[in-house]
C-alpha positions as CSV (number, residue, x, y, z in Angstrom):
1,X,0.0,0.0,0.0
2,X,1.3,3.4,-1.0
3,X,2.2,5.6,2.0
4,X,-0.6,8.4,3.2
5,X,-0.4,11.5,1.3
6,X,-2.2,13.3,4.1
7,X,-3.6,13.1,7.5
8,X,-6.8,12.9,6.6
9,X,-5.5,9.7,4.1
10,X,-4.2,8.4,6.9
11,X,-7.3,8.3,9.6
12,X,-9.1,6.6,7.0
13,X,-6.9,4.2,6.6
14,X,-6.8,3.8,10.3
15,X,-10.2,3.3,10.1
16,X,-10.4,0.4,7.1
17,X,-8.0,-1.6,9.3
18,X,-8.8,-0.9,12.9
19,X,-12.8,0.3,12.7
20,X,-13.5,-0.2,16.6
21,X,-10.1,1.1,18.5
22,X,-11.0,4.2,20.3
23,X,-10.0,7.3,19.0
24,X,-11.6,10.3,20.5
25,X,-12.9,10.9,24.1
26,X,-14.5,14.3,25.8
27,X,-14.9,14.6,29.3
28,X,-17.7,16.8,30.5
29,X,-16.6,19.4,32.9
30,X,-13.3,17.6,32.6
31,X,-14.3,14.3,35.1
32,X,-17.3,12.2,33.3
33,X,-17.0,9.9,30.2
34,X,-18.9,11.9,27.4
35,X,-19.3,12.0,23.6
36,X,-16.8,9.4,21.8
37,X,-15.6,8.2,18.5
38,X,-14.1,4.7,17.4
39,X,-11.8,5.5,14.3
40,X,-14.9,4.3,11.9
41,X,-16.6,6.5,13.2
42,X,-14.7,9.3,13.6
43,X,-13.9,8.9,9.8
44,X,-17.6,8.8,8.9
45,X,-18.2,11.8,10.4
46,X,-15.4,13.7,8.5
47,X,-16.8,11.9,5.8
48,X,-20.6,12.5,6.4
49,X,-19.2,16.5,6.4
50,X,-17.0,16.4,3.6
51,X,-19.9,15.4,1.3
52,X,-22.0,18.8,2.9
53,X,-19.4,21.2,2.7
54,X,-18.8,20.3,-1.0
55,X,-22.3,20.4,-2.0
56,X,-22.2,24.1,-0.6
57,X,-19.6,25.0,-3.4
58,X,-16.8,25.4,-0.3
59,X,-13.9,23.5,-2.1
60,X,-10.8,25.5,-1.8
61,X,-12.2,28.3,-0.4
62,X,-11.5,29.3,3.4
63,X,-14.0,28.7,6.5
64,X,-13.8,30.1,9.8
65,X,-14.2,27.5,12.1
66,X,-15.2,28.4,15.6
67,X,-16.8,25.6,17.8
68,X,-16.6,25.2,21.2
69,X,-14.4,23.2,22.2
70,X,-15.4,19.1,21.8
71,X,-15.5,16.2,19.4
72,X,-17.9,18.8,16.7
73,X,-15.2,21.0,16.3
74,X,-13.1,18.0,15.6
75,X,-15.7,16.4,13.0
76,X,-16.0,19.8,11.0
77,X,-12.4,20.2,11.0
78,X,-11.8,16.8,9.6
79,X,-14.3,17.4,6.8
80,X,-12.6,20.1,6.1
81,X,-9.6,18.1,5.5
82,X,-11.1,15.8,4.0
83,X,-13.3,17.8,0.9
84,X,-10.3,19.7,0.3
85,X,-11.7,22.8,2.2
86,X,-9.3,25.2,4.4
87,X,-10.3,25.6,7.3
88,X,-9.9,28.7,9.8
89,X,-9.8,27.7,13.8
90,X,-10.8,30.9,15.8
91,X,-12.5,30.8,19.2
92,X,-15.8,29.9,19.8
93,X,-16.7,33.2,21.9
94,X,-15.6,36.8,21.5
95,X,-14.5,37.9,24.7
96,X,-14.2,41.7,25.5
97,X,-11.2,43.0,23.8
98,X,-10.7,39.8,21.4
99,X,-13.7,40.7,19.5
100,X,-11.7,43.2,17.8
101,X,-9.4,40.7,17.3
102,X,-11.8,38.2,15.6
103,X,-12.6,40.7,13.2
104,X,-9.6,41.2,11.7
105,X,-9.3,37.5,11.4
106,X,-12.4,37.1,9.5
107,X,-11.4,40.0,7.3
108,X,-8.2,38.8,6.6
109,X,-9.3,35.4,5.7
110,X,-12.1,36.0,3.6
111,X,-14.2,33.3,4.3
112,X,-16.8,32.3,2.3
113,X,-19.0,30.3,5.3
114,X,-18.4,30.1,9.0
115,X,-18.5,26.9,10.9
116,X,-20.2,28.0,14.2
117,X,-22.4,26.5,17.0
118,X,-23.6,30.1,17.8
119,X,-24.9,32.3,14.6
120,X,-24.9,35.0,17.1
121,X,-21.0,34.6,16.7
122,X,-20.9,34.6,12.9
123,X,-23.2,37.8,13.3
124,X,-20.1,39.4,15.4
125,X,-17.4,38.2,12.8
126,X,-18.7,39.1,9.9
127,X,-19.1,42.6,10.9
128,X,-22.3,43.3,8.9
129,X,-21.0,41.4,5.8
130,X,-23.2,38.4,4.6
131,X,-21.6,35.3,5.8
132,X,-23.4,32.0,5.6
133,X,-23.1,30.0,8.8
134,X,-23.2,27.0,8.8
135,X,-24.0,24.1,11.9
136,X,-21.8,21.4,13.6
137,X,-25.2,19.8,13.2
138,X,-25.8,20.4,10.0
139,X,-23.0,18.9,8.3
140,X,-24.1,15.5,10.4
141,X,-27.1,15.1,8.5
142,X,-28.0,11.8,7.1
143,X,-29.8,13.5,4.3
144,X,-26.7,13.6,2.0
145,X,-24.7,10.4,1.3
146,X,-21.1,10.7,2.6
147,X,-18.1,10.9,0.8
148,X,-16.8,8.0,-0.2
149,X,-13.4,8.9,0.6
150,X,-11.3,12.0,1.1
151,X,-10.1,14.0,-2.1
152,X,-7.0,13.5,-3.4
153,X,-4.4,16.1,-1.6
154,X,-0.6,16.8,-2.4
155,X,2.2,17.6,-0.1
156,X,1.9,21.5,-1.2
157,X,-2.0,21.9,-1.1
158,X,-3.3,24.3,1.5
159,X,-4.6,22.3,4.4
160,X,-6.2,24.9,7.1
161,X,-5.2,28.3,8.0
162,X,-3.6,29.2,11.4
163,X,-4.0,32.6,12.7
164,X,-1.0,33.7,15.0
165,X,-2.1,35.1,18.5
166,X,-1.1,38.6,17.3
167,X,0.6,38.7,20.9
168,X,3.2,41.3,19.1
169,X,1.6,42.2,15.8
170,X,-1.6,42.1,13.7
171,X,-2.9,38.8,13.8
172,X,-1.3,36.5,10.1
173,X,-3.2,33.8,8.6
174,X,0.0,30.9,8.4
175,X,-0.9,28.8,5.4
176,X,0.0,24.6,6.3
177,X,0.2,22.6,4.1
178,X,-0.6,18.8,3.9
179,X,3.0,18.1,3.6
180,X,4.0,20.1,6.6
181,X,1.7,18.4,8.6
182,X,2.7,15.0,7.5
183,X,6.4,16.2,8.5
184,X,5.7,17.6,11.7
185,X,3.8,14.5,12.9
186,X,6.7,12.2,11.9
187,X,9.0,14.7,14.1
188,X,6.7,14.7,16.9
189,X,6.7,11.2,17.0
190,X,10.1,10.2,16.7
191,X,10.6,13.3,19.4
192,X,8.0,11.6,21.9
193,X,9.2,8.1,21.4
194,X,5.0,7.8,20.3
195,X,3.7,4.7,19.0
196,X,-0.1,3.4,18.4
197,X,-0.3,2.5,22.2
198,X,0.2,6.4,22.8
199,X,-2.5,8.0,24.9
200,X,-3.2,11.7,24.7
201,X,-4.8,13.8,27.2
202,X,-5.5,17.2,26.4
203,X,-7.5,20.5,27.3
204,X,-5.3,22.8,25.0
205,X,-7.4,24.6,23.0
206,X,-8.6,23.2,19.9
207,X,-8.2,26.6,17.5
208,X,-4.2,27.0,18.8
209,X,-1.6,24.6,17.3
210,X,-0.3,23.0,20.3
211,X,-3.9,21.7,21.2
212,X,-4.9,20.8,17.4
213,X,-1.3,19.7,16.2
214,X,0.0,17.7,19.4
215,X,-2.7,16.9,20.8
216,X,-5.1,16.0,18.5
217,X,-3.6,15.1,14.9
218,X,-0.7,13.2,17.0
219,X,-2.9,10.7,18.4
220,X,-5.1,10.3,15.2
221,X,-1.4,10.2,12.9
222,X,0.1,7.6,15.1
223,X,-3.8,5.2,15.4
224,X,-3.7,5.8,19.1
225,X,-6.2,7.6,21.5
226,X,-6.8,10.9,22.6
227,X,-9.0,12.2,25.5
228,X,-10.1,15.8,25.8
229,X,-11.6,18.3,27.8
230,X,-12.3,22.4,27.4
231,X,-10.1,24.6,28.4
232,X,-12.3,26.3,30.9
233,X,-12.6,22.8,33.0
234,X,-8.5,22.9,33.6
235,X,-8.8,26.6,34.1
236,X,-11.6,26.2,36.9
237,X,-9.9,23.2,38.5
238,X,-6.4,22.6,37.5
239,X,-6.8,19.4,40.0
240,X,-9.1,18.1,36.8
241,X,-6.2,17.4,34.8
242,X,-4.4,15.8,37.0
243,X,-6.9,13.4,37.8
244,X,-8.0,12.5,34.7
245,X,-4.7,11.7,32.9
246,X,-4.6,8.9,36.0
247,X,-8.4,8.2,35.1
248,X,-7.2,7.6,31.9
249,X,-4.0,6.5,31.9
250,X,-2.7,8.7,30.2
251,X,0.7,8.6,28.8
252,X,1.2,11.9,26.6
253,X,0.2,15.1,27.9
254,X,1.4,18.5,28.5
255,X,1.0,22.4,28.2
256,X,2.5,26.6,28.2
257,X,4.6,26.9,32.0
258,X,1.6,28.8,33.3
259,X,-0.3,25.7,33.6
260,X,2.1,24.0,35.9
261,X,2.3,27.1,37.7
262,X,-1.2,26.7,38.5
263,X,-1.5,23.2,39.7
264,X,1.4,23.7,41.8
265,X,-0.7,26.9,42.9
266,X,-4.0,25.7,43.4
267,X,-3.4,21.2,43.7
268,X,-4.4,21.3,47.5
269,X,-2.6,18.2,49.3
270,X,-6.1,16.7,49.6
271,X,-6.1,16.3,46.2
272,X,-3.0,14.4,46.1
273,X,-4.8,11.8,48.0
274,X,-5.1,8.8,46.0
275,X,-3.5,10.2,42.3
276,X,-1.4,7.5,40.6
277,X,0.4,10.0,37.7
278,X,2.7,6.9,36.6
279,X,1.6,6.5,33.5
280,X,2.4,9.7,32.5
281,X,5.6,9.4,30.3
282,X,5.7,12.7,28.6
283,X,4.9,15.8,29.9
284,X,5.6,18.7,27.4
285,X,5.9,22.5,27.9
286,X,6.3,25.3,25.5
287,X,4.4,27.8,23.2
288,X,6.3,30.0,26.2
289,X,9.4,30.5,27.7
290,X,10.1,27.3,30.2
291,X,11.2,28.1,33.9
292,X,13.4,25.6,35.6
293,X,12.3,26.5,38.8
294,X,8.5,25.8,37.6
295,X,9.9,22.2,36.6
296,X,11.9,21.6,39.3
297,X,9.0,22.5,41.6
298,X,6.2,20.4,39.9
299,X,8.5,17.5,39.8
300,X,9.4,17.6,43.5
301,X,5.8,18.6,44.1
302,X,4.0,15.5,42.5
303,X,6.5,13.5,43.1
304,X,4.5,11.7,46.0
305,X,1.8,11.1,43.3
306,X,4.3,9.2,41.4
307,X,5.5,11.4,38.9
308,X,8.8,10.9,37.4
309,X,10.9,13.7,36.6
310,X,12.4,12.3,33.4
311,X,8.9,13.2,32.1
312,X,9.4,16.7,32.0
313,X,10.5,17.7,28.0
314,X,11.0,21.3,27.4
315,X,10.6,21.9,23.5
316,X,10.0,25.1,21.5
317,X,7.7,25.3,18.5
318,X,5.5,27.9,16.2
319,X,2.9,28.2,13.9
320,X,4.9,29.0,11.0
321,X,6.9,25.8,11.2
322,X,3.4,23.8,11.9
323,X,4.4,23.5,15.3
324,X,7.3,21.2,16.6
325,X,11.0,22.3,16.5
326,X,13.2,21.4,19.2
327,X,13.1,18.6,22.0
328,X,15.6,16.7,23.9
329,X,15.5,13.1,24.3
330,X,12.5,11.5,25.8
331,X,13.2,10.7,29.4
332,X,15.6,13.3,29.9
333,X,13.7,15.5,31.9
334,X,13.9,19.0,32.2
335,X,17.8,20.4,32.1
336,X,19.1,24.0,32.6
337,X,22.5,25.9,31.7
338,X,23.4,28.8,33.8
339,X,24.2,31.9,31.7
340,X,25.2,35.4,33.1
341,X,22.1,37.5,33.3
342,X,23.4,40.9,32.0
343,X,25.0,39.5,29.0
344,X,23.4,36.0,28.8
345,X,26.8,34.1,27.9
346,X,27.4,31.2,29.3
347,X,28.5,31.3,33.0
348,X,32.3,31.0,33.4
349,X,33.2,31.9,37.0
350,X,31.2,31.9,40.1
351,X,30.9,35.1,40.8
352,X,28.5,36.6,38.0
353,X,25.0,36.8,38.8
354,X,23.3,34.0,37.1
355,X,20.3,32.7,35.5
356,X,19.0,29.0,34.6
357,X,17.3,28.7,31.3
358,X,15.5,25.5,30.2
359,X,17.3,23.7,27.2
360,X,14.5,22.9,24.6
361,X,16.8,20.1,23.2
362,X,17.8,20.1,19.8
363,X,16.2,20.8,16.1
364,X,14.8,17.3,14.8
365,X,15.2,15.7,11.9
366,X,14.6,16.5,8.4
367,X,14.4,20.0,10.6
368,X,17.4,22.5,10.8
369,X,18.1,25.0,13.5
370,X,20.3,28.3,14.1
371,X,21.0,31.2,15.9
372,X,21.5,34.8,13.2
373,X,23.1,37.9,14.5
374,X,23.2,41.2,12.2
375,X,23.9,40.6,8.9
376,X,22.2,37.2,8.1
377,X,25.3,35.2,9.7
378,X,24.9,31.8,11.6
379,X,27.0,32.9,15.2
380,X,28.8,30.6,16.8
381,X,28.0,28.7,20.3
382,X,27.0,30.9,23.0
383,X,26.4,33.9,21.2
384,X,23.0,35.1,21.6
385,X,21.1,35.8,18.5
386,X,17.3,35.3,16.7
387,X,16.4,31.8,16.3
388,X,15.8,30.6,12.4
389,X,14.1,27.6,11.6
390,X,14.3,25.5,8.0
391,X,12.7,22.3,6.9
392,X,9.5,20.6,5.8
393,X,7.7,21.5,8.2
394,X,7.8,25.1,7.5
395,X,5.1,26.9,5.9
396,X,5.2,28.5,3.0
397,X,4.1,31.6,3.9
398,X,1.0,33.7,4.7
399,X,-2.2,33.5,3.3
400,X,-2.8,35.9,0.9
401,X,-6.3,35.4,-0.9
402,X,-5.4,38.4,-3.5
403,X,-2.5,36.5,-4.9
404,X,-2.8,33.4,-7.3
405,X,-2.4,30.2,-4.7
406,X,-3.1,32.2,-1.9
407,X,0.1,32.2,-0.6
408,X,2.7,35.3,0.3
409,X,6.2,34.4,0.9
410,X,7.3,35.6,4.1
411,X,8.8,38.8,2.8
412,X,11.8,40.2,5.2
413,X,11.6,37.0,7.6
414,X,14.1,34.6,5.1
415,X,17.8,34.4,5.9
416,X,20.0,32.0,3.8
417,X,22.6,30.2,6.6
418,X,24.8,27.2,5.2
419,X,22.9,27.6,1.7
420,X,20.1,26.9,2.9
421,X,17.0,29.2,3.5
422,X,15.7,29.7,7.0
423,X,12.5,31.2,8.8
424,X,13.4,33.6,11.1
425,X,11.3,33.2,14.1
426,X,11.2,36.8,15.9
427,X,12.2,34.8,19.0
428,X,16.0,35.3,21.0
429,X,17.5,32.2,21.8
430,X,21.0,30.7,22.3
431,X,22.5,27.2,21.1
432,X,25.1,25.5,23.5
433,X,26.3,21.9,21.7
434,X,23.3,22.1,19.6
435,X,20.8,22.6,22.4
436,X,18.9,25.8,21.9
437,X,17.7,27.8,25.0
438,X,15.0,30.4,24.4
439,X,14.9,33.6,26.1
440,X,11.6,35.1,24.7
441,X,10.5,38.0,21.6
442,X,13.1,39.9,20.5
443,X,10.4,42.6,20.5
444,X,10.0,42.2,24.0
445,X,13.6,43.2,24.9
446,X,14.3,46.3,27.1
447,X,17.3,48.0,26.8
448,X,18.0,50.4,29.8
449,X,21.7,52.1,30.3
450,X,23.4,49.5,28.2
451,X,21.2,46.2,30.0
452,X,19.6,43.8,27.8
453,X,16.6,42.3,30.2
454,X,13.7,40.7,28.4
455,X,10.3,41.5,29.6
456,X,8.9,37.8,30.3
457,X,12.2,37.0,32.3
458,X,11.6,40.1,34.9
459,X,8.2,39.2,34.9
460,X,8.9,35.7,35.9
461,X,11.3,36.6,38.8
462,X,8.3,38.9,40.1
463,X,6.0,36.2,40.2
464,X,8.3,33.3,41.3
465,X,8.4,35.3,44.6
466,X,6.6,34.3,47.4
467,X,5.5,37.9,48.0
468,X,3.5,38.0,44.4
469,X,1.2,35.3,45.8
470,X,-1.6,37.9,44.9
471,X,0.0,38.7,41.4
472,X,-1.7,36.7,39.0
473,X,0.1,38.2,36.0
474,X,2.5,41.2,34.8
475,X,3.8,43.3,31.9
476,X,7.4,44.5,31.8
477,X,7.6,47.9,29.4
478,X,9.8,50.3,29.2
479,X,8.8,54.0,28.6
480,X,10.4,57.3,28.3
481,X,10.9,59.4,31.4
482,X,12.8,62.6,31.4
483,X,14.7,61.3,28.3
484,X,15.6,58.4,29.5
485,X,14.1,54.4,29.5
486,X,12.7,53.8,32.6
487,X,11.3,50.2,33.7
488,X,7.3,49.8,34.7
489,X,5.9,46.7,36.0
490,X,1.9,46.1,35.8
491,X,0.9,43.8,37.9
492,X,-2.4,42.2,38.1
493,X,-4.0,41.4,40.8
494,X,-5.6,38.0,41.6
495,X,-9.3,37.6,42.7
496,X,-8.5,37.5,46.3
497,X,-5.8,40.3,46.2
498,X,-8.6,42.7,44.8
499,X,-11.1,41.7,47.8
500,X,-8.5,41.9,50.4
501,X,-6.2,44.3,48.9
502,X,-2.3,44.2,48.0
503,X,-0.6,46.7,50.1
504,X,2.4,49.1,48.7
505,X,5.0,47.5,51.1
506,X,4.4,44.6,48.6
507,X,5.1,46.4,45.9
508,X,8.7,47.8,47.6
509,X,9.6,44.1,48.4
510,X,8.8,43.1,44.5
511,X,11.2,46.4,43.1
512,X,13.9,45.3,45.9
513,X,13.3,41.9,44.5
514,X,14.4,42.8,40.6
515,X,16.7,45.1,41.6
516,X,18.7,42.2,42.9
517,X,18.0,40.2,40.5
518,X,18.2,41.7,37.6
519,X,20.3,44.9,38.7
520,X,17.7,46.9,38.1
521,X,14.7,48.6,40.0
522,X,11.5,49.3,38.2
523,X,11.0,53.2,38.5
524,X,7.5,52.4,39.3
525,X,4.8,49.2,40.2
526,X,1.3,49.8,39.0
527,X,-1.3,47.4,40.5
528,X,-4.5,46.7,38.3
529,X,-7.3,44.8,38.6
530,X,-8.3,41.3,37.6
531,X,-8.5,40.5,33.6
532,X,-7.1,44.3,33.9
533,X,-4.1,43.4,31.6
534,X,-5.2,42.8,27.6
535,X,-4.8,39.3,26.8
536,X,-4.3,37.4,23.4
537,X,-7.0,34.5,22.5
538,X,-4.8,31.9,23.9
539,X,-4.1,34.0,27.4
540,X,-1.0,35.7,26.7
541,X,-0.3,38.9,27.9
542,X,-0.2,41.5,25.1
543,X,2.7,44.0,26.4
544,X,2.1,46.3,23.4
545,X,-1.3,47.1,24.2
546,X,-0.9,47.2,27.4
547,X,2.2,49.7,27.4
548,X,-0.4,51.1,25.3
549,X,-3.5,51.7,27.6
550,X,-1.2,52.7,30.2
551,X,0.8,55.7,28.4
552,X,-3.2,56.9,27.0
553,X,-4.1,56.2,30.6
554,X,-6.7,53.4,29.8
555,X,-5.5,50.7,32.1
556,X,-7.8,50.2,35.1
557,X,-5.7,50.7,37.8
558,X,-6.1,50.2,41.8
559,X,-3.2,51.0,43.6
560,X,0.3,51.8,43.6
561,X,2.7,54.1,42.2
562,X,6.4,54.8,42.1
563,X,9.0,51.8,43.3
């Protein structure tokens, strides 16, 4: 038999030769056995939606697809693939300042229907445009026979569009391609040591590529299982998680740093009663910078719930490379270098002050890896520089529905190194013998009286202190101040900080805190309320907007004021 020419070949070839092995399981409110799917039928879903999305003339043409989290979003998504339509993941609900967001999206895209369990949400993207929705339900109906099989695809046909969280920029639709998922999957897996006995627990969410890419195509790529739950079950209870990946036995699972930050916050002892986490082989973090003291704690931590540490697998990833780049070896566990914090070159003598920054293992094959400096030049070992990226699993470039294809080359973001053409990623990173340690957005570097500090690293040593128990998030930005760059830290306050109130001796124990840290003291500490800081879709902090509303003096604030 020839080999799969797409993902969506490949599930129905899972299907033809193992029709009743579980595929797909969600858990309502993240603890009881819901809606399932056994791989045949799982494929006659995507099957049963192919053949209504092609009778609405959708072929080729872009849908927004934004359902809620669940095993519908995963049908229509699949049919998608399937009838050769690209599909658009966006949330499911427009939140306060994401609306704005969404809109841009849809305008962007130019869809031609919109996939939606709410048409009140298809009302709000299309902006006043006519845009035919369309419902999970819909496409289920027995009314049409399904597709016989999926289309025909090739390595370099569109296969969905993924939006980036605009965390830095305008929002860009990445175009992947059927071959770049193929790639990536085959990285992942040889990455993961994964094989068909593989069993994936996730609540990522489904419209980001960690929570459709690794957590979702993995399972169905490698014929193995994959349970699920929203993201708003973990973010109520991160004990859920925990619980059900011993439930299920679960041996694949993981997520950003915050989320281990927050069972180690809010996973009360009683709840350790009684959780067997053994099975729990790989435990991934990225889409954000990794914290060795977060790993180091959640090992020791859960340790008692049998855990093991060699779980732990820092890796770093994008959208416009699909979304796998760099892990170590499976069973490594998490592994630090200490580099001096002003200049972030390796440590050489004892006395510099130091940091620990996660390695996130090396590029895997067919994929290549680098570090640039000015000039478009590969630097050498050590030197710190802006991660580039080449291989198959890199996409193309942006969608562009104006241009024939629909494709724009990434103009400005290609660098040849070696000969070959690389991606540049927008990212700061070093390699050490081939490991590559990530320091965070170049954009989000802050350079005051000659100090390079990045802005998710000082917000990290705020929050890792025990003092910031009350600070649920923060912004590093720099601003001018008597013609100078001056450091401001917003910090958000948590629930029970805004009803019992985080006094200002705090806030002069937090400045005394980065000052020794970073050799630096923010010139002021501005407290705001909860949600107070502008977030992206996937809960990322956006520092631009929110240096933004602070210098127009739209931030909600509470307390606080100069350091």
């Amino acid at each position: 038999m020839s080999v799969a020419s797409s993902i969506a070949d490949l599930l129905h070839r899972h299907a033809q030769r193992q029709p009743q092995a579980p595929a797909l399981l969600f858990l309502e409110r993240g603890e009881r056995p819901g809606a399932s799917d056994s791989y045949a039928s799982l494929d006659l879903r995507a099957r049963q939606a192919a053949a209504h999305l092609l009778a609405a003339g959708l072929r080729g043409r872009p849908v927004l697809l934004a359902c809620e989290a669940g095993l519908s979003f995963i049908h229509a998504f699949l049919g998608c693939l399937y009838a050769g339509v690209l599909p658009v993941p966006v949330p499911a609900t427009l939140r306060r300042q994401q609306g704005a967001r969404q809109r841009l999206v849809a305008r962007d895209a130019c869809p031609a229907a919109v996939i939606a369990d709410d048409p009140a949400v298809v009302a709000e993207l299309a902006d006043g445009a006519p845009l035919p929705c369309l419902l999970p339900q819909e496409l289920q109906c027995p009314d049409r026979p399904p597709l016989k099989a999926p289309l025909p695809a090739a390595a370099g046909d569109i296969a969905f569009i993924q939006y980036t969280s605009g965390s830095t920029s305008a929002p860009k639709g990445v175009v992947v391609t059927h071959g770049n998922i193929m790639a990536n999957q085959a990285m992942i897996q040889a990455a993961f040591g994964h094989g068909p006995e593989t069993v994936v627990l996730s609540w990522l969410p489904l419209h980001h590529d960690m929570g459709l890419i690794g957590s979702i195509l993995q399972p169905l790529y490698l014929g193995g299982r994959c349970v699920l739950m929203s993201p708003l079950s973990f973010l109520q209870r991160p004990a859920r998680w925990l619980r059900a990946i011993a439930a299920h036995r679960a041996t694949t699972s993981g997520a950003p740093n915050f989320a281990y930050e927050l069972c180690l916050r809010h996973v009360t002892d009683a709840q350790l009663e009684g959780l067997d986490l053994s099975s729990w082989r790989l435990a991934f973090c990225g889409a954000e910078p990794v914290r060795m003291r977060s790993m180091r704690r959640f090992a020791d931590r859960f340790a008692a719930a049998g855990f093991d540490a060699g779980a732990l697998y820092p890796c770093y990833g994008m959208a416009e490379a699909t979304l796998f780049i760099a892990g170590g070896r499976a069973g490594q566990g998490a592994r630090g270098r200490d580099f001096e914090r002003r200049r972030f070159a390796e440590v050489a003598t004892d006395g510099a002050a130091r940091q620990s920054i996660a390695s996130c293992g090396a590029a895997w094959a067919p994929g290549r890896l680098a570090v640039a400096g000015p000039g478009a030049v590969a630097l050498p070992p050590g030197e710190l520089g802006e991660i580039c990226v080449a291989g198959p699993h890199v996409s193309p470039g942006t969608w562009a529905p104006a241009v024939p294809g629909g494709i724009a080359p990434y103009a400005g973001r290609l660098v040849t190194l070696d000969g070959v053409a690389h991606l540049r990623s927008g990212d700061a990173g070093i390699l050490v013998e081939g490991e590559l340690h990530v320091l965070g957005r170049l954009k989000d570097m802050i350079i005051i009286r000659g100090a390079n500090l990045y802005a998710e690293d000082l917000e990290m040593t705020l929050l890792e202190q025990p003092e910031a128990a009350e600070i649920e998030a923060a912004a590093a930005i720099a601003v001018e101040r008597d013609a100078a760059e001056v450091l401001v830290l917003l910090c958000e306050a948590s629930a029970r900080g805004r009803r019992e109130g985080v006094p200002a001796a705090l806030a002069a124990a937090l400045a005394r805190r980065l000052a020794e840290a970073h050799g630096l003291a923010p010139a002021e500490m501005v407290l705001v309320p909860p949600r107070g800081l502008p977030r992206t879709t996937s809960g990322k902090v956006q520092r631009g907007a929110a240096r933004a509303a602070w210098l127009e003096r739209r931030l909600p604030l509470l307390e606080w004021g100069a350091a």
